[in-house]
N, CA and C atoms as a LAMMPS dump frame, in Angstrom:
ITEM: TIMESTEP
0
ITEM: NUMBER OF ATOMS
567
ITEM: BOX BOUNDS ff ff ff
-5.0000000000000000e+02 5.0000000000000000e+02
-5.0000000000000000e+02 5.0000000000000000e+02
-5.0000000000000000e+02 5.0000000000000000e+02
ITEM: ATOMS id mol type element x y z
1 1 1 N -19.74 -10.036 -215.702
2 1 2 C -18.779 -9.517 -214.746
3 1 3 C -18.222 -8.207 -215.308
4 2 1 N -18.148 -7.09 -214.763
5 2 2 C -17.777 -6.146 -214.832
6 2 3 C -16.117 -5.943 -215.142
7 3 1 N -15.571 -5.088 -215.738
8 3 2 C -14.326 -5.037 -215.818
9 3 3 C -13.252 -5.093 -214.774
10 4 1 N -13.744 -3.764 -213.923
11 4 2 C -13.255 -3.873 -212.611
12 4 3 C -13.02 -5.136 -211.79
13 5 1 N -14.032 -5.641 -211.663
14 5 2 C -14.22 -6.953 -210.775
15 5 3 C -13.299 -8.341 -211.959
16 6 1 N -13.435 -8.078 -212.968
17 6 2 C -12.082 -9.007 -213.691
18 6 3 C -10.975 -8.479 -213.489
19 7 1 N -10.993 -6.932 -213.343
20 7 2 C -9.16 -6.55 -213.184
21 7 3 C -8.699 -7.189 -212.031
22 8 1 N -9.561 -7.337 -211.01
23 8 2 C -9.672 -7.348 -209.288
24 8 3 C -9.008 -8.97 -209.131
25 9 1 N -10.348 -9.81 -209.986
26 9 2 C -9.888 -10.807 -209.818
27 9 3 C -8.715 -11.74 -210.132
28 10 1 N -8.786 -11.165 -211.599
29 10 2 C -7.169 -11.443 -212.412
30 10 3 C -5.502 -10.539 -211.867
31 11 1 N -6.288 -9.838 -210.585
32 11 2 C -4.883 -9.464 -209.802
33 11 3 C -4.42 -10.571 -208.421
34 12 1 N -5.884 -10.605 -208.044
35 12 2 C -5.799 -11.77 -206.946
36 12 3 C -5.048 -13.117 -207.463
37 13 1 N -5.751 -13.484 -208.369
38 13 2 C -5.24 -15.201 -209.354
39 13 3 C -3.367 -14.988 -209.197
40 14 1 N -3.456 -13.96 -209.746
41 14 2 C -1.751 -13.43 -209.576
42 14 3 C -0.803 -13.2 -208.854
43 15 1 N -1.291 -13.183 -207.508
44 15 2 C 0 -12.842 -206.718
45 15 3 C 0.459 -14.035 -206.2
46 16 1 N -0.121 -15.04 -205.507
47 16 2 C 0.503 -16.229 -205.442
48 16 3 C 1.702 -16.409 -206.181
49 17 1 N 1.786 -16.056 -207.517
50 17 2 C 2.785 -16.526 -208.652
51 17 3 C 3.751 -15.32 -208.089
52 18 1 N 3.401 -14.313 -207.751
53 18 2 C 4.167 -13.021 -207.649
54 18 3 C 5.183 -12.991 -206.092
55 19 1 N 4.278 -13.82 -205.415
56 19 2 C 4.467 -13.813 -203.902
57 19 3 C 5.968 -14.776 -203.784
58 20 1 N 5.757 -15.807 -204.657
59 20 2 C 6.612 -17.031 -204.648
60 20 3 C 7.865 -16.64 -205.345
61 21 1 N 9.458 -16.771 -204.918
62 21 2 C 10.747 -16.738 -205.894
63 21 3 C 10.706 -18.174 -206.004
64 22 1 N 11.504 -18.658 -207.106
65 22 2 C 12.162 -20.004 -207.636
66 22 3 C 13.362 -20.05 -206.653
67 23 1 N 13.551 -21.579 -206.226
68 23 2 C 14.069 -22.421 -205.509
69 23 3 C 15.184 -22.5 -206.324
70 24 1 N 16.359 -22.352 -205.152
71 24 2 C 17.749 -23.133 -205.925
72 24 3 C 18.192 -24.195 -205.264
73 25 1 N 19.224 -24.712 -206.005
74 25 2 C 20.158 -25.911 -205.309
75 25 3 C 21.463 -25.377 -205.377
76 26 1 N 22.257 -25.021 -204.366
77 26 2 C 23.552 -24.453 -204.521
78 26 3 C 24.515 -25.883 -204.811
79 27 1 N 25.247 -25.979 -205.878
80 27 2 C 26.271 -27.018 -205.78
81 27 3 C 27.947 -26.284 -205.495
82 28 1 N 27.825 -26.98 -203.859
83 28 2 C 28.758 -26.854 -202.895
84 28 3 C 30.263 -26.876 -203.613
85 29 1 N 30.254 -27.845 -204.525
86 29 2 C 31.344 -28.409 -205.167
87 29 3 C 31.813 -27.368 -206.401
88 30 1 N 31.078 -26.206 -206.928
89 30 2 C 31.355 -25.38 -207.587
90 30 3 C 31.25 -24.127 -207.153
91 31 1 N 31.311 -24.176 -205.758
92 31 2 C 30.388 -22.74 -205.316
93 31 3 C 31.761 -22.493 -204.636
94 32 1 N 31.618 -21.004 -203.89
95 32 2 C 32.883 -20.816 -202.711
96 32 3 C 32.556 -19.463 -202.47
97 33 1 N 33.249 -19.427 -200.896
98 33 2 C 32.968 -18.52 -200.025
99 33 3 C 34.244 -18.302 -199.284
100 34 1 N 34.914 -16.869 -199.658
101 34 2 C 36.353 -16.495 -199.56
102 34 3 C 36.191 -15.565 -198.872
103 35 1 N 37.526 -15.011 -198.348
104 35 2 C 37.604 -13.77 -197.343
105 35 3 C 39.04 -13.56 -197.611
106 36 1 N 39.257 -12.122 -197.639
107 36 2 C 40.901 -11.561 -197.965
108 36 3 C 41.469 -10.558 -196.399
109 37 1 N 42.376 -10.155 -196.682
110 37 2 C 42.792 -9.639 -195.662
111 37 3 C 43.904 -8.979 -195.615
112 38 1 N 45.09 -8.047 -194.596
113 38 2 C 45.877 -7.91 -195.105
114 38 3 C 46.894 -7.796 -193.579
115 39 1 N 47.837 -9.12 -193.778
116 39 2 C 48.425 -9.391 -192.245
117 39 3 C 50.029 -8.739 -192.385
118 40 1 N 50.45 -7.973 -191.565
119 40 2 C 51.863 -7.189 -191.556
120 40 3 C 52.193 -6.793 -193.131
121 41 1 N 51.222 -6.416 -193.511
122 41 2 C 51.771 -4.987 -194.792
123 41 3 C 51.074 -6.365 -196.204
124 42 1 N 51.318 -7.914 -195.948
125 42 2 C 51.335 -8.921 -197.032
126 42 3 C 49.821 -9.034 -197.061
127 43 1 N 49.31 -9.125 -198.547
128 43 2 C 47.357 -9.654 -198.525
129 43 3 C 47.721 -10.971 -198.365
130 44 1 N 46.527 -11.557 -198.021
131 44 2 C 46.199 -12.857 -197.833
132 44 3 C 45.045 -13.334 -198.471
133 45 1 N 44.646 -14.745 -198.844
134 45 2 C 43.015 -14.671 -198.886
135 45 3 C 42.623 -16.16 -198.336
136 46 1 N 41.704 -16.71 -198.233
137 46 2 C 41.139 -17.337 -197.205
138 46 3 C 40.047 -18.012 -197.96
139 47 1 N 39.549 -19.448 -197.381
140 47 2 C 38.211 -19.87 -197.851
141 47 3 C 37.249 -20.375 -196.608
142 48 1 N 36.091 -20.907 -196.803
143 48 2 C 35.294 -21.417 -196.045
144 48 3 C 35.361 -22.881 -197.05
145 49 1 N 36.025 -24.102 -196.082
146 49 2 C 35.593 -25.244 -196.534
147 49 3 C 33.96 -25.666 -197.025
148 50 1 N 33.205 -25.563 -195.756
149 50 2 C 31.289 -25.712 -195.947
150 50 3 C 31.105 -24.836 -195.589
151 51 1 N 29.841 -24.928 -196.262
152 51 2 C 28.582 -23.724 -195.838
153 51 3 C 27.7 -24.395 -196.896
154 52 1 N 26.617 -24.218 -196.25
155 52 2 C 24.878 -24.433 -196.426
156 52 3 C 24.567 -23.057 -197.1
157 53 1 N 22.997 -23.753 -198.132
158 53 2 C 22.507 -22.134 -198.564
159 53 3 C 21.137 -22.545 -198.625
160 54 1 N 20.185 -22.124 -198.82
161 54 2 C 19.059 -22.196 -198.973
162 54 3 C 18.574 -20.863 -199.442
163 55 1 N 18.378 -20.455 -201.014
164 55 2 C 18.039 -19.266 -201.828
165 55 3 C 16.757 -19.408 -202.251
166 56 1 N 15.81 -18.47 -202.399
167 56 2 C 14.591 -18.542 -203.468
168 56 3 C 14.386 -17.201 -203.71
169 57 1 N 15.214 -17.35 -205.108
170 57 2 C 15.372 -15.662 -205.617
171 57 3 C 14.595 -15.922 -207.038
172 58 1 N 13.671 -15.325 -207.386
173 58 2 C 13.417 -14.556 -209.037
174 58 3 C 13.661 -13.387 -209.709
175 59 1 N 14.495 -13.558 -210.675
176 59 2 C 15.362 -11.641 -210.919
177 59 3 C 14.135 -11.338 -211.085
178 60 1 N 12.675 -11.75 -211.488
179 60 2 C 11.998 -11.123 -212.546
180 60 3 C 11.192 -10.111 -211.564
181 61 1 N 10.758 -11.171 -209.775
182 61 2 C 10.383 -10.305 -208.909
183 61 3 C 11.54 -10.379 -207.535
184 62 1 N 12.364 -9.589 -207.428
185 62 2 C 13.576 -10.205 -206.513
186 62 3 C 13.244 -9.587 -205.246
187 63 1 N 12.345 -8.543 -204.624
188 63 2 C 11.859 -8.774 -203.634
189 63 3 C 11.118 -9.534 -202.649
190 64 1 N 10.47 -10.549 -203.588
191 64 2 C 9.905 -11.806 -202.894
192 64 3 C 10.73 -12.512 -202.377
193 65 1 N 12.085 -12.231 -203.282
194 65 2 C 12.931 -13.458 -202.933
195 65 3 C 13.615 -13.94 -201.096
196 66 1 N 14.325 -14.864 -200.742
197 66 2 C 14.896 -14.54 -199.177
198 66 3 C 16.223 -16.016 -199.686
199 67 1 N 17.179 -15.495 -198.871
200 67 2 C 18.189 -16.714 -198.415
201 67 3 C 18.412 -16.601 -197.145
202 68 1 N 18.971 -17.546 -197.232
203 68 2 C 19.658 -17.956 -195.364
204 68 3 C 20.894 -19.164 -196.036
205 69 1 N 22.352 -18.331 -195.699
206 69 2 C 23.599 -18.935 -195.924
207 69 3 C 24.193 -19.202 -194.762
208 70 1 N 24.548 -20.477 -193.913
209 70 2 C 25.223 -20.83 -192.946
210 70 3 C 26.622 -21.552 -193.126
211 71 1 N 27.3 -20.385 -192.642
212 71 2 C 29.095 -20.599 -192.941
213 71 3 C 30.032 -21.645 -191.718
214 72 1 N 30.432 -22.505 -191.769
215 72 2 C 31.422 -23.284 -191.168
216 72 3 C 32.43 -22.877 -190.339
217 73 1 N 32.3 -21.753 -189.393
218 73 2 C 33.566 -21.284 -189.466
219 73 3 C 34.984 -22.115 -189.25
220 74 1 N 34.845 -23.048 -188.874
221 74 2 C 35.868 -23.794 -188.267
222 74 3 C 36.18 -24.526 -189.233
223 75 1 N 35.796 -24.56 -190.994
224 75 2 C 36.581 -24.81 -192.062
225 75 3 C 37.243 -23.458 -192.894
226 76 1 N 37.531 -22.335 -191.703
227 76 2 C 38.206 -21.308 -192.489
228 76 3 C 39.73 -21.92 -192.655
229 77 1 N 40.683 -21.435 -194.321
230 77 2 C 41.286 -22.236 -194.309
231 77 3 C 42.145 -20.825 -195.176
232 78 1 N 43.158 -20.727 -195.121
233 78 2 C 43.983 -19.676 -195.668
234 78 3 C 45.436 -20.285 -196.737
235 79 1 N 46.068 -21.464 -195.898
236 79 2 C 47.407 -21.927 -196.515
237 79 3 C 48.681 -21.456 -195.685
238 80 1 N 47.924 -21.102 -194.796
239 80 2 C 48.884 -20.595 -193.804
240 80 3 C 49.033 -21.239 -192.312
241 81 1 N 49.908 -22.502 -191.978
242 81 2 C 49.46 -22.798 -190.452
243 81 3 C 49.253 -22.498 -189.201
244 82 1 N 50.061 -20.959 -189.174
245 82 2 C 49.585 -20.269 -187.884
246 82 3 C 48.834 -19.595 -187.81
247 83 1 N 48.143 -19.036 -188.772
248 83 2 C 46.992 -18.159 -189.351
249 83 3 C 45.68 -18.816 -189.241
250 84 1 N 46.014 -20.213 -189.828
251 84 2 C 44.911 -21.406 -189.488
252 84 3 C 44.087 -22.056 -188.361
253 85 1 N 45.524 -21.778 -187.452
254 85 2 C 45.488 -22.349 -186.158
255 85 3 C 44.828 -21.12 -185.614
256 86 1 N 45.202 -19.883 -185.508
257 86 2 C 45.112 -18.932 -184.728
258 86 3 C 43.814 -19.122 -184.661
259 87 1 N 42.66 -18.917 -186.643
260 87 2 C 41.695 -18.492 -186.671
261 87 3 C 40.214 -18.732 -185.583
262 88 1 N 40.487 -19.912 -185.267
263 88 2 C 39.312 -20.771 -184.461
264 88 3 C 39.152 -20.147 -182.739
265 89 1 N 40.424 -19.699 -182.628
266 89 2 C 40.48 -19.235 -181.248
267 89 3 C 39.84 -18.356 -180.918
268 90 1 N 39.524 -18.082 -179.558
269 90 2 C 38.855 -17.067 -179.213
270 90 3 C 39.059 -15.334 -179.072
271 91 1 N 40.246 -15.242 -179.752
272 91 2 C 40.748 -13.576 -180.011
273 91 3 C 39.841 -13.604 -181.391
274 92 1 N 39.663 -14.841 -182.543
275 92 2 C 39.05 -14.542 -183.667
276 92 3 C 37.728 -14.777 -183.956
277 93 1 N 37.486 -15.972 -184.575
278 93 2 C 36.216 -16.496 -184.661
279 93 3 C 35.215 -17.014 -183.808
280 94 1 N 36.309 -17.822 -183.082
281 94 2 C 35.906 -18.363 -181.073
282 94 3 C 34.726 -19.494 -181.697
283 95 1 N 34.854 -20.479 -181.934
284 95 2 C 34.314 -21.303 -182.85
285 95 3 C 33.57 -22.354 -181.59
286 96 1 N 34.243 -22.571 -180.648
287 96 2 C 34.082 -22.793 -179.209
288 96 3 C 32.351 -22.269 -179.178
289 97 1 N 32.426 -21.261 -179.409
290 97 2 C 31.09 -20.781 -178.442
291 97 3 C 30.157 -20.175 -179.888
292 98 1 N 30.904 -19.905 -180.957
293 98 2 C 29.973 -19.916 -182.283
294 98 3 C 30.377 -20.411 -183.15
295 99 1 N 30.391 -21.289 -183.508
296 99 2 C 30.676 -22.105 -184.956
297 99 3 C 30.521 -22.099 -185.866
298 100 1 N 28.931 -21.422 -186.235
299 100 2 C 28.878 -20.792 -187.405
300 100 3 C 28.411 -19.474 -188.026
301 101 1 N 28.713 -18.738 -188.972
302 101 2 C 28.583 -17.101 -189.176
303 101 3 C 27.218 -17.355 -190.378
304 102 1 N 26.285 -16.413 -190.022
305 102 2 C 25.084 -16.507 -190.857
306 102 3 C 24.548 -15.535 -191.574
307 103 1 N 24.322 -15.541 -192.756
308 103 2 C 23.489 -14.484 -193.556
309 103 3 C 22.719 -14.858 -193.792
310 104 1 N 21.385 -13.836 -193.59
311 104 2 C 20.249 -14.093 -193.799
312 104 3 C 19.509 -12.633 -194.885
313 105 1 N 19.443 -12.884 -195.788
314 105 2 C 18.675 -11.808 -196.794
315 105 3 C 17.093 -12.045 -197.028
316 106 1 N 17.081 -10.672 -196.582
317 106 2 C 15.083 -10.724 -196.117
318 106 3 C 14.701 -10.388 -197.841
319 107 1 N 15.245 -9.926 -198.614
320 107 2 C 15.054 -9.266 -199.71
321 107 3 C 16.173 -9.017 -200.688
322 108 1 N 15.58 -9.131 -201.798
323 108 2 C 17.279 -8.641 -203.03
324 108 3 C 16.391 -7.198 -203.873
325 109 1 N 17.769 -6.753 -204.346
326 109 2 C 16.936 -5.432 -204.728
327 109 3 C 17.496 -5.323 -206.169
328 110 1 N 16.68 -5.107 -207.239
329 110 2 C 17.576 -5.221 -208.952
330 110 3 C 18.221 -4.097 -208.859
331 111 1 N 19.312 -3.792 -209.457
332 111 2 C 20.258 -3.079 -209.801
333 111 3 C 20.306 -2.526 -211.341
334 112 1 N 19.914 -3.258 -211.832
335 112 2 C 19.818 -3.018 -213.47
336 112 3 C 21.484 -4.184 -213.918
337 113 1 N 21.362 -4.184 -215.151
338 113 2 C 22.646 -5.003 -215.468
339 113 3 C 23.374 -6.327 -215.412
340 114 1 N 21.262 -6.708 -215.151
341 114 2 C 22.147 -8.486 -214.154
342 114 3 C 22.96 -8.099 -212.513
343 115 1 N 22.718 -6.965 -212.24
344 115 2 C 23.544 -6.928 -210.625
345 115 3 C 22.042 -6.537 -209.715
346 116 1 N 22.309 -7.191 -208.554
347 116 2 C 21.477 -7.192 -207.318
348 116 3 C 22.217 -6.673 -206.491
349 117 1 N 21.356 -7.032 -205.513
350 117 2 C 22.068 -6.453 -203.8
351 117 3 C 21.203 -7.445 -203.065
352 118 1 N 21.43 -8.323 -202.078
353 118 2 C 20.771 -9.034 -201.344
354 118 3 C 20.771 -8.404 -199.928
355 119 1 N 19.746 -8.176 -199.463
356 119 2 C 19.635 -7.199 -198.168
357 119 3 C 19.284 -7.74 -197.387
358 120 1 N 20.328 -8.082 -195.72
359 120 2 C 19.772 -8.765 -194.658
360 120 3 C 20.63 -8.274 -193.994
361 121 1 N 21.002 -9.477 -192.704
362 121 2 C 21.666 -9.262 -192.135
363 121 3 C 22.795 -10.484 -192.164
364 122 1 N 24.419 -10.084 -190.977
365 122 2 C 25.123 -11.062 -191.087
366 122 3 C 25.711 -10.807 -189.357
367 123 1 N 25.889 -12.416 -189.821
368 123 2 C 25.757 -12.54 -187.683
369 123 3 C 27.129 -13.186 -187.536
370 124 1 N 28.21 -12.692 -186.755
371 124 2 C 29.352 -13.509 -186.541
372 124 3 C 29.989 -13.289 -185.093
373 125 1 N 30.207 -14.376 -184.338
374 125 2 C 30.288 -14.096 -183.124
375 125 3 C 29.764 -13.949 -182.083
376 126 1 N 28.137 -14.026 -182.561
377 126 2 C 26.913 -13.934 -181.774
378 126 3 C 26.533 -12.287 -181.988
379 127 1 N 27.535 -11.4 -183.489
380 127 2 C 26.939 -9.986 -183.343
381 127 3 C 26.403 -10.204 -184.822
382 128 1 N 24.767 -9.286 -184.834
383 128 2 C 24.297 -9.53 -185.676
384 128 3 C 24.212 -7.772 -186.363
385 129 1 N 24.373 -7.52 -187.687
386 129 2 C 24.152 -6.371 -188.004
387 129 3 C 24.101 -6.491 -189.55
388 130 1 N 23.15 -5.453 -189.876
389 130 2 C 22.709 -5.047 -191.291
390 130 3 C 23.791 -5.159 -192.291
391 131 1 N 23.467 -5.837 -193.283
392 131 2 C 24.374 -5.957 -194.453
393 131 3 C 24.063 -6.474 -195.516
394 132 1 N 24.66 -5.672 -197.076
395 132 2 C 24.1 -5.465 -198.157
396 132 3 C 25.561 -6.038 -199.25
397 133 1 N 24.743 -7.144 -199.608
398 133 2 C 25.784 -8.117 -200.461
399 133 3 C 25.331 -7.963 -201.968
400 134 1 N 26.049 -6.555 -202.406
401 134 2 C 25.797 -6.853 -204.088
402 134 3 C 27.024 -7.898 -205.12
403 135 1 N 25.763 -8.159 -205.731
404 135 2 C 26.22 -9.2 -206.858
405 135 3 C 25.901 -9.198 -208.494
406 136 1 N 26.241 -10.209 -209.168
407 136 2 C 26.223 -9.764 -210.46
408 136 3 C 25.558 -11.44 -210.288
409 137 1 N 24.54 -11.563 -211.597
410 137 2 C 23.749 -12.746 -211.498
411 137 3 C 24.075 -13.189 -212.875
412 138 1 N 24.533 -14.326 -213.629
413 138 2 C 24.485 -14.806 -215.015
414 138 3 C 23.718 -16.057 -214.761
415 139 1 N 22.762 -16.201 -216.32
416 139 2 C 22.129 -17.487 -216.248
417 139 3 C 22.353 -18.25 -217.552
418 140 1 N 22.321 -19.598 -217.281
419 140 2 C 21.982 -20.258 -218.667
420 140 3 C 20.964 -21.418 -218.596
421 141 1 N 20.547 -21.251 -218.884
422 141 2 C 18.848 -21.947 -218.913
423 141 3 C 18.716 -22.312 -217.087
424 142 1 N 18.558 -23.29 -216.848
425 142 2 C 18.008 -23.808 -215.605
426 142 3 C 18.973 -22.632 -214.522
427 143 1 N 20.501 -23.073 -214.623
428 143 2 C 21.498 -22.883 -214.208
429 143 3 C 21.995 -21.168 -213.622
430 144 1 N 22.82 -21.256 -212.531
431 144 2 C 22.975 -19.313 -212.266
432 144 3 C 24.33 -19.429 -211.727
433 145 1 N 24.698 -18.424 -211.743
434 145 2 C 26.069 -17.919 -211.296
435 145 3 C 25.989 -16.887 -210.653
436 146 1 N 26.234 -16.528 -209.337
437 146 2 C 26.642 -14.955 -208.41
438 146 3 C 28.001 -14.713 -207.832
439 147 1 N 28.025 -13.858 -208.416
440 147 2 C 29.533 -13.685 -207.836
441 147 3 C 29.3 -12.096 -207.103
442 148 1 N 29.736 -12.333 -206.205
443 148 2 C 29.722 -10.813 -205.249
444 148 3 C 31.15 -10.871 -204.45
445 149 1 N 30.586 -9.678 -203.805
446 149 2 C 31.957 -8.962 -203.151
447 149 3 C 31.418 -7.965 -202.109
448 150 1 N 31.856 -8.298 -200.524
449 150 2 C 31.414 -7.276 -199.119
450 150 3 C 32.267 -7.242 -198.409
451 151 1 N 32.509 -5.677 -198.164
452 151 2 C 33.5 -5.337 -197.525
453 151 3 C 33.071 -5.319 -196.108
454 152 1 N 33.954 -5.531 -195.244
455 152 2 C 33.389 -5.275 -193.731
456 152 3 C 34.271 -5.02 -193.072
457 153 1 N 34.502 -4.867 -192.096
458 153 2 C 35.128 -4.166 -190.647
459 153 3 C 35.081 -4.999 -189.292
460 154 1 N 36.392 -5.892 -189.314
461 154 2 C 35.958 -7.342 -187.985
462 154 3 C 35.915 -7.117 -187.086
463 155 1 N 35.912 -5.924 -187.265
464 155 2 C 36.084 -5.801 -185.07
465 155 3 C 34.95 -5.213 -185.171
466 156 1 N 33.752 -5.13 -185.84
467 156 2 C 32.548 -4.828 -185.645
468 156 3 C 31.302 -6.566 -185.51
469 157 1 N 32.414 -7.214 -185.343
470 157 2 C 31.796 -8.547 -184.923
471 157 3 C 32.557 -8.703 -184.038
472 158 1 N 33.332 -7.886 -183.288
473 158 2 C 34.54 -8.91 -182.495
474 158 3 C 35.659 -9.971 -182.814
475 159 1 N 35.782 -9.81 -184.052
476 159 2 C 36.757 -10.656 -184.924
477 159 3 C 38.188 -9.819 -184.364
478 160 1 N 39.205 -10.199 -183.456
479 160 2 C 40.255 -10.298 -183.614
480 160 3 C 40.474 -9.207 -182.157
481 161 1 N 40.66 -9.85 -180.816
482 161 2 C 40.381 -9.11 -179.475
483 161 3 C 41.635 -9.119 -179.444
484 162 1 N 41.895 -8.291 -178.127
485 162 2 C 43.224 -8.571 -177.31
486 162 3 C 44.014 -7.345 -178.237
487 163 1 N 44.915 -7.755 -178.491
488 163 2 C 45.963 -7.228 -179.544
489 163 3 C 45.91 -7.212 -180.711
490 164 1 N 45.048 -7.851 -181.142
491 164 2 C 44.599 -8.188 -182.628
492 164 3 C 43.684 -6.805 -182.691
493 165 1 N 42.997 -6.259 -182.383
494 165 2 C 41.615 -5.391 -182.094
495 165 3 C 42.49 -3.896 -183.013
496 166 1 N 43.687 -3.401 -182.986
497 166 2 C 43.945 -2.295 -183.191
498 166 3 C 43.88 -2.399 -184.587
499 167 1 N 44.36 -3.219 -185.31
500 167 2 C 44.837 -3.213 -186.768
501 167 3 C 46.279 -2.831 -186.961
502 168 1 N 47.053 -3.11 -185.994
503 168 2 C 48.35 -3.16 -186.087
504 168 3 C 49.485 -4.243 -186.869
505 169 1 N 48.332 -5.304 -186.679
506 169 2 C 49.125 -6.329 -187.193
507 169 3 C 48.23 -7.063 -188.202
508 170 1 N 46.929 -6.899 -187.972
509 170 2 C 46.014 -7.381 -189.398
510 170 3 C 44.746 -6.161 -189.331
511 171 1 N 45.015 -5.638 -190.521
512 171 2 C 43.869 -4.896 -190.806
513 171 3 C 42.638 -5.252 -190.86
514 172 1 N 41.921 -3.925 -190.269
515 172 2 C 40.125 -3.687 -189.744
516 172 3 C 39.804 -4.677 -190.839
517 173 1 N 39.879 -3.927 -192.153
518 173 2 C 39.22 -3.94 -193.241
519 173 3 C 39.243 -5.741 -193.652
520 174 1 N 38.026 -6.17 -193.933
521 174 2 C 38.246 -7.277 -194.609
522 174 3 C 36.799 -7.897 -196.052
523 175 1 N 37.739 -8.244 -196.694
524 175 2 C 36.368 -8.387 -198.211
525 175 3 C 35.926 -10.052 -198.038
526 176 1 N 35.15 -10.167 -198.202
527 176 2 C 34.506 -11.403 -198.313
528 176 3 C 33.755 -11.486 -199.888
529 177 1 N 34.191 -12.312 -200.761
530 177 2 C 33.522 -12.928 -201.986
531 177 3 C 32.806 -14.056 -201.802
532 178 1 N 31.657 -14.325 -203.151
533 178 2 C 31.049 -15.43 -202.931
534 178 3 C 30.971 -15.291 -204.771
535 179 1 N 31.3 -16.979 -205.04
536 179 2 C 31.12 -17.401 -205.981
537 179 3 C 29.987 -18.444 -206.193
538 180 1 N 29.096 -18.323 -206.284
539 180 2 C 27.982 -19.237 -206.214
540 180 3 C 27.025 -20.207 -207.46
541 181 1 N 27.346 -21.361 -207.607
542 181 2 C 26.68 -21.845 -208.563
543 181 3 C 26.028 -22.564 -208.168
544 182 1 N 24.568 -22.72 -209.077
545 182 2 C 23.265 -22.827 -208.373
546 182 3 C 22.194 -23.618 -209.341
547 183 1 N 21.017 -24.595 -209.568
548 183 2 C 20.222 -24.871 -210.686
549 183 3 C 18.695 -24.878 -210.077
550 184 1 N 17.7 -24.016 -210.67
551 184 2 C 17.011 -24.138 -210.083
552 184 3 C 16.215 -25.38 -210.03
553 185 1 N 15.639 -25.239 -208.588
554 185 2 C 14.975 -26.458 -208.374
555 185 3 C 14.115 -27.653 -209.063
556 186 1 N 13.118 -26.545 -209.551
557 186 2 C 12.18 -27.368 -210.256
558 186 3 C 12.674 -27.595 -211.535
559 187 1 N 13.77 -27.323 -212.086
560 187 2 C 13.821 -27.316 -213.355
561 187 3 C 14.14 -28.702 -214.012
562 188 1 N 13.474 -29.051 -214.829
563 188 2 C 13.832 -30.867 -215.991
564 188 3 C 15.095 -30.303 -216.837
565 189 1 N 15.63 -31.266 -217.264
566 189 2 C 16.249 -31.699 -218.558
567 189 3 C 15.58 -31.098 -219.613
């Protein structure tokens, strides 16, 4: 066999392995998915009780990788009871007619430094638009940690109609964090 035709073949044998990211298991119970805000001049910050994840990221090739994160909205939860109450209604989240807010990352992109960017989209309200969730990745053996941070703009989902819509009384601007702990799938003891 010729060289060529071994380079050829020993590239083919390879991508399968290349094609595929490693599987995680997000544990719900250590993980969290927050949102801040800032209502009559005071910040606030906010959680998502559940949300689902389904990740298969490899830093080593992180374009193979994809997730799909499905958020609860109707366990948004602040500490606040009229804030709480308000959220589900249909000036905000409208939970009625969408219940849950979704990210979906077609691709992650390395950053250098242990930091990524997971590139997809995020859908809330039934509006779906492009969005780029960088993060910082730590590992210890099986085990991962992401912690990120995305800023967004709610009335570009329709988050907050009527009177709410100006930013008079709660600002455009809102950050969403994710603390995520994770083991990969296949991994033994």
């Amino acid at each position: 066999m010729t060289a060529a035709r071994l380079a050829l073949v020993a590239a083919l044998l390879s991508l399968p392995a290349q094609a595929r990211a490693a599987q995680w298991i997000v544990d719900t119970g250590k993980s969290r998915i927050g949102f801040s805000g800032v209502q009559v001049g005071a910040p606030f910050q906010g959680r998502f009780k559940r949300f689902s994840a389904q990740i298969d990221f490899d830093p080593a090739a992180p374009d193979a990788g994809r997730a799909l994160v499905e958020i609860d909205l109707t366990s948004a939860e602040t500490g606040d009871a009229q804030r709480d109450t308000a959220l589900p209604q249909a000036e905000w989240f409208d939970t009625k007619a969408n219940a849950q807010a979704r990210f979906e990352a077609t691709r992650f992109v390395a950053k250098g430094s242990e930091t990524y960017e997971a590139v997809g989209t995020l859908t809330i309200r039934g509006v779906r638009r492009d969005a780029v969730l960088p993060f910082r990745l730590t590992r210890d053996g099986p085990n991962a940690r992401a912690v990120g941070h995305l800023d967004l703009v709610r009335t570009q989902f329709g988050i907050g109609q009527g009177p709410w819509a100006s930013g008079q009384w709660v600002a455009l601007e809102v950050g969403v964090d994710i603390d995520v702990t994770a083991m990969e799938k296949n991994a033994g003891p």
